[in-house]
LOMI-407516 format. One record per residue (C-alpha): residue number from 1; residue in one letter; chain; y, z, x. Coordinates in steps of 0.05 Angstrom, whole numbers, plus 5000, padded with zeros to 4 digits. Layout:
% LOMI-407516
NUM A A Y Z X
...
END
This chain:
% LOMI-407516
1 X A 3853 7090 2397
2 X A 3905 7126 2444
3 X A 3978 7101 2465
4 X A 3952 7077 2524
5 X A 3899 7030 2507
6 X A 3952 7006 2441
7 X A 3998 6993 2502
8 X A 3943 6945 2542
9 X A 3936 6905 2479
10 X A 4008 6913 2458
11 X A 4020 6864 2525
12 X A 3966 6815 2506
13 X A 3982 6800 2436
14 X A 4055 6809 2429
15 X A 4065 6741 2431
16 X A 4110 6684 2395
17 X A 4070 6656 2345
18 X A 4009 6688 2309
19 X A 3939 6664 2333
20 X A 3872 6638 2292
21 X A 3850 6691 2263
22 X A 3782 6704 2273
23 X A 3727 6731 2212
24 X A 3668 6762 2237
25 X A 3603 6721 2235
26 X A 3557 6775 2193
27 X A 3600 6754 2129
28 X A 3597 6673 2141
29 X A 3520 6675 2156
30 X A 3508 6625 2100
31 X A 3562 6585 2108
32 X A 3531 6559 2179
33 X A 3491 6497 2169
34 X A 3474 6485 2246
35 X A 3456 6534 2301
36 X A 3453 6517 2372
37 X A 3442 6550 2436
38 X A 3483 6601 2469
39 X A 3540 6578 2491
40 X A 3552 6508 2443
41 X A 3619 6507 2401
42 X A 3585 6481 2332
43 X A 3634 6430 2299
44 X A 3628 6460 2230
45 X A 3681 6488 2190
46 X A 3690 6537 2132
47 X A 3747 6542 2076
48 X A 3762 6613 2068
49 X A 3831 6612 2026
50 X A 3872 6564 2057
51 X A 3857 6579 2123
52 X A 3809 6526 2167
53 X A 3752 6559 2204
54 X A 3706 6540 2261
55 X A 3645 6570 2286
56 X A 3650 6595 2359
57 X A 3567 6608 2380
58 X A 3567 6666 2432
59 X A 3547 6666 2500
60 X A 3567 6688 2571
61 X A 3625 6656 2619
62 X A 3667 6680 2676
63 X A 3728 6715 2648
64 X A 3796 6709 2690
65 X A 3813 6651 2744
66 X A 3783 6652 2814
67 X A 3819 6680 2878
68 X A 3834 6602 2892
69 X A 3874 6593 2836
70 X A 3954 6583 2842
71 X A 3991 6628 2795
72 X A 3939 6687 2792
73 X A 3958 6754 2768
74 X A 3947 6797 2837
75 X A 3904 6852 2795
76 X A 3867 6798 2761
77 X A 3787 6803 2783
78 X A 3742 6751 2759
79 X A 3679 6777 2713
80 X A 3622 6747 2670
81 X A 3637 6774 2607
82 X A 3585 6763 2536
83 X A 3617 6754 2474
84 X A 3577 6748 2406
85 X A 3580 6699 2364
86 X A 3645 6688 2313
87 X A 3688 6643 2259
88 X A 3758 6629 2290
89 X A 3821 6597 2258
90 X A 3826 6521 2279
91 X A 3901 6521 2274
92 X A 3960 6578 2290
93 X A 3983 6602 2224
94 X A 4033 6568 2188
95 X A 4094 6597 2161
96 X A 4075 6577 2089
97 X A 4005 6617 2103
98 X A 4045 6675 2128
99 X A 4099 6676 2078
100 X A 4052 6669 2017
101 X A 4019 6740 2039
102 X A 4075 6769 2072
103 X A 4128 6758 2027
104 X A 4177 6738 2079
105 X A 4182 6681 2139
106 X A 4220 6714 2208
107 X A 4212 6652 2242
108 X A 4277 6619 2273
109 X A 4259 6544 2265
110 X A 4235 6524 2198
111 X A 4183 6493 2172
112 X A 4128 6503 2124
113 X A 4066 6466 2173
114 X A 4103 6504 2231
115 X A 4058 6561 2266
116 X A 4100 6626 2244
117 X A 4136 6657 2308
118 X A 4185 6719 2317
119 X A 4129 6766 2304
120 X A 4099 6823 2344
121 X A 4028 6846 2347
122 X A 4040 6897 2301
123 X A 4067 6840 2253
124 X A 4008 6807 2262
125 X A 3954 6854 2253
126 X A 3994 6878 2181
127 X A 3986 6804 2168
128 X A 3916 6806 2176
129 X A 3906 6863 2138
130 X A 3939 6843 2073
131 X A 3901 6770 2076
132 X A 3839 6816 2074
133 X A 3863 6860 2016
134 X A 3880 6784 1987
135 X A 3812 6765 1989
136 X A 3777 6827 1964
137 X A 3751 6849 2037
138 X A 3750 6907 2078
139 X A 3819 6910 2124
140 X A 3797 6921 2197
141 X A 3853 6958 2225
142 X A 3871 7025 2214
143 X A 3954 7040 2227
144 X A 3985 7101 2235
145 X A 4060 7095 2267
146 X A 4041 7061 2336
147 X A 3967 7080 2337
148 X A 3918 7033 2318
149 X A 3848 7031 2301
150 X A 3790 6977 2290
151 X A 3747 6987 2241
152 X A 3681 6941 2281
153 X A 3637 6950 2207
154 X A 3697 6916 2166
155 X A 3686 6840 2141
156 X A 3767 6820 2130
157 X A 3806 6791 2177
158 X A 3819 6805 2250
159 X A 3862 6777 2317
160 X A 3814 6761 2366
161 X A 3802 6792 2433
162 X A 3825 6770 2499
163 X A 3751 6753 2520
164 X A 3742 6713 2452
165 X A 3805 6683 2457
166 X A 3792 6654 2532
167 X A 3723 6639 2510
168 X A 3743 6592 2456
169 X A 3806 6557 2494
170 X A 3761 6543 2555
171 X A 3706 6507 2519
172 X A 3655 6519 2567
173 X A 3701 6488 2623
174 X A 3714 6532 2685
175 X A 3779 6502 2697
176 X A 3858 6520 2692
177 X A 3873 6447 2659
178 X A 3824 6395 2615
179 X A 3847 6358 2668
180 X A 3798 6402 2719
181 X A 3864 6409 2762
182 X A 3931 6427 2750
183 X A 3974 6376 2733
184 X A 4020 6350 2788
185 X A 4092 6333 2770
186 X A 4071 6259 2769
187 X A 4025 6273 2713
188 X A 4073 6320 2670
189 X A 4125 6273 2686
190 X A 4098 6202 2668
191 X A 4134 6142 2629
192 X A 4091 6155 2572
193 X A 4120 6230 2558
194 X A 4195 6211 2573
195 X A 4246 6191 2530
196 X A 4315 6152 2552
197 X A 4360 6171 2491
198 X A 4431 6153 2507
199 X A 4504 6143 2465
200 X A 4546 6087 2500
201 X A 4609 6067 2477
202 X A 4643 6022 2536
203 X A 4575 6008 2566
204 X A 4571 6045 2626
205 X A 4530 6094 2596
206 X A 4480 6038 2578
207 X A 4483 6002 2647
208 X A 4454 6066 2671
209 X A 4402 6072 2624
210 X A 4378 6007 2636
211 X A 4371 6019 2705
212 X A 4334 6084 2685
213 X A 4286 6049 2647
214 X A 4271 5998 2692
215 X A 4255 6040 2747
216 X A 4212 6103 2699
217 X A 4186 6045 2637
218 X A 4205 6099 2604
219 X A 4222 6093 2522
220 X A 4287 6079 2504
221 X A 4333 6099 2440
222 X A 4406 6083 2435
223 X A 4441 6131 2387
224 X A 4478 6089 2346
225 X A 4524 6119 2287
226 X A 4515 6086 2227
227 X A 4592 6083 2219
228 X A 4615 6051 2283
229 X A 4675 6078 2329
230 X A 4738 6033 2339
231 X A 4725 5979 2390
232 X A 4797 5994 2409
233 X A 4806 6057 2465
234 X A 4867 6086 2431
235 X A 4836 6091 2368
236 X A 4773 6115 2396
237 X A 4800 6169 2433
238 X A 4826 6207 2362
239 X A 4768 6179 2338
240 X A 4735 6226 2381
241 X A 4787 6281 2378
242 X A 4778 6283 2301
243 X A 4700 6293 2306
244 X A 4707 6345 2357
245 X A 4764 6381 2320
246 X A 4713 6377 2266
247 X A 4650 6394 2294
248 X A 4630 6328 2254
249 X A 4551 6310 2255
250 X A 4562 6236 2252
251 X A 4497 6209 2215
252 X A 4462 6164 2262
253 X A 4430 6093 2243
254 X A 4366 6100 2283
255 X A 4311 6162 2300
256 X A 4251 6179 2332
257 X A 4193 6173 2294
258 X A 4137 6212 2346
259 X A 4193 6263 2380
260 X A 4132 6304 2395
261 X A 4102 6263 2442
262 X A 4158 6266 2493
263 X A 4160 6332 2538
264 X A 4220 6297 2586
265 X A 4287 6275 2551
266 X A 4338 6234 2590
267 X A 4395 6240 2558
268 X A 4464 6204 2570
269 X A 4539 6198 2541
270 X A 4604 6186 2561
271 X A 4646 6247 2577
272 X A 4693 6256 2508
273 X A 4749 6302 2518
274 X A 4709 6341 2562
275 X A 4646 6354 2519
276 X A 4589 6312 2491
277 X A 4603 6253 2439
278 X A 4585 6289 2369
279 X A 4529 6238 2365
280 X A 4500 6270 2422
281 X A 4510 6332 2382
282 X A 4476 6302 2322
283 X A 4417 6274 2357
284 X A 4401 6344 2393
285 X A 4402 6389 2322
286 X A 4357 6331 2292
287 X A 4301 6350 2323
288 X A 4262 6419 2363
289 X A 4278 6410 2429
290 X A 4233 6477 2445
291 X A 4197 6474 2513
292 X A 4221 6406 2531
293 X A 4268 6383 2589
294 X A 4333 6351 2572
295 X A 4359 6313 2641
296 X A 4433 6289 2626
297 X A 4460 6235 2655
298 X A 4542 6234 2638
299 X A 4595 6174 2651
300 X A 4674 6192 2661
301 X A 4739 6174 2687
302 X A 4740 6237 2728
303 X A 4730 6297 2691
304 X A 4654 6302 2705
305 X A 4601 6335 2659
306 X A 4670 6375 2632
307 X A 4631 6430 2585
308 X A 4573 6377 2556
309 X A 4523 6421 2599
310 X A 4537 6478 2565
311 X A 4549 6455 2500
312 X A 4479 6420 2508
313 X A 4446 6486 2523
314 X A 4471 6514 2457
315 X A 4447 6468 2411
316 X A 4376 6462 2445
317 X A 4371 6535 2470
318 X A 4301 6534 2470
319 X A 4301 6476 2523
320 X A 4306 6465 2599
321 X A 4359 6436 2621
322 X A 4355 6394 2688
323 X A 4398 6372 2742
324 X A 4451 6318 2713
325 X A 4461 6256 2744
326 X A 4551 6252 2741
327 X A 4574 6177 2740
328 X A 4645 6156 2752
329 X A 4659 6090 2709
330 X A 4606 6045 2717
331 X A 4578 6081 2774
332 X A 4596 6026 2833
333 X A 4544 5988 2883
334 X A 4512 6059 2898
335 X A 4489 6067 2829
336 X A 4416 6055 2833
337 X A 4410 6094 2899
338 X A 4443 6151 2866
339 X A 4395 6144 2794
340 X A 4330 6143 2843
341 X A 4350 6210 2881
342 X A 4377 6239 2814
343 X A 4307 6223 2790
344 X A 4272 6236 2850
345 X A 4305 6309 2840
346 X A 4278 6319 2772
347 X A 4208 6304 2802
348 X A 4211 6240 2766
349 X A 4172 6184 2794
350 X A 4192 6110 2795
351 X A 4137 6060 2768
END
């Protein structure tokens, strides 16, 4: 295979976590206990190690989105494309899967039933290789520095192709979205995928995010610590100081339970010496906050969102961060006109 065509698949597959790998069909012929025509995903899986297989039956679909489609790559030409028939990994591979034959885990957020990330294609293929060896089969690929070769007579292990790989995600569906369209910002953005998580202390904090969740329905969490600050403002403020100073991780008294199901987090404090309450900061290193939204919402005596932004950005870096809604006090009579544009701006819409 020459340096250019490695290149060409170099961009496809360098990507953050390691697909299903796929193991070809000839070796698995027995396994199959149901064959349908071309085209029909069979529902029948295979154990092979610890790694969860499904049967992908071959067939013929249009490869690439049409000319109509938003978002499409301007070199991108839609073609029917035939792929043969093939066993396909169910589930990304874990880091436990990865580690056991690697001997090593490069992902940056742990976790054993986590799909491995922080690997390249060439990490990958390796990977892929040394499962085969594993299992007493025939490696597929071939390495030599940055060349690499596929070995199409091999039975072990194998990424698949871009054609498989679109062929299995689309299911037979000719559409961007399972949803046939793409998905407006009402649908991304509904009550049922937002969370109002908020630390309150005075209560203007949680005068606002009542008002939030009346107008989204959206779910609700205060962050309560389970050692309570000072009802008394003097105290609280070196209360505050001292956790700061620290860096302290107050432990909190309640958690989310199904953190997954929430893409959109709206998430409010007080301003404390110009930076987040360090249950704020305890609440955000809980859980991933990786391809989500976090939408502040801050209440002061004047100094604004101080350095909270920021200091939210670093301890969910792998999240967006949205535009904050800045409350003086308790936010005055304009209060809920200012929470609908601030949520209006975040493409949120009111129930």
């Amino acid at each position: 295979m020459n340096r250019k065509v490695v290149a060409l698949i170099v961009a496809i597959f360098i990507v953050v976590i390691i697909v299903g790998v796929i193991f070809p069909i000839s070796n698995r012929e027995n396994s199959r206990t149901n064959n349908s025509s071309s085209g029909e995903t069979i529902n029948n899986t295979v154990e092979v190690g610890e790694d969860r297989l499904v049967f992908i039956n071959g067939g013929s679909f249009e490869m690439g989105s049409p000319e109509t489609e938003m978002q499409r790559e301007t070199d991108e030409t839609q073609h029917e494309v035939t792929v043969s028939d093939f066993y396909i990994g169910k589930y990304e591979v874990t880091q436990s899967e990865y580690e056991e034959v690697m001997g090593e885990n490069p992902s940056n957020f742990s976790g054993d039933n986590l799909p491995v990330e922080n690997v390249t294609w060439y990490d990958a293929i390796e990977y892929c290789n040394k499962l085969s060896e594993r299992e007493e089969l025939t490696p597929v690929y071939t390495i030599d520095g940055e060349n690499v070769s596929w070995d199409r007579s091999a039975n072990g292990y194998r990424l698949p192709t871009e054609a498989e790989w679109e062929y299995a995600a689309r299911a037979e569906t000719t559409t961007p979205f399972n949803t046939e369209n793409s998905i407006s910002d009402e649908e991304a953005k509904n009550s049922e995928n937002i969370l109002i998580a908020y630390f309150s202390w005075s209560g203007n904090t949680e005068n606002a995010a009542e008002i939030i969740q009346g107008k989204t329905g959206a779910d609700v969490i205060e962050l309560n610590p389970v050692e309570p600050y000072s009802s008394n403002y003097n105290e609280v403020l070196d209360q505050a100081q001292e956790d700061m100073n620290h860096d302290a991780r107050p432990e909190l008294a309640n958690h989310v339970d199904n953190m997954e199901q929430y893409d959109t987090i709206l998430l409010g404090y007080p301003n404390w010496w110009a930076t987040i309450p360090m249950p704020i900061a305890s609440f955000l290193e809980e859980y991933d906050f990786s391809g989500k939204t976090i939408i502040p919402f801050c209440s002061h005596g004047g100094g604004g969102f101080g350095q909270s932004i920021t200091d939210i950005s670093k301890l969910a870096p792998n999240s967006k961060i949205g535009e904050g809604l800045s409350i003086h006090y308790s936010g005055g009579s304009g209060l809920e006109n200012d929470i609908s544009d601030w949520l209006s701006n975040n493409g949120i819409e009111e129930q």
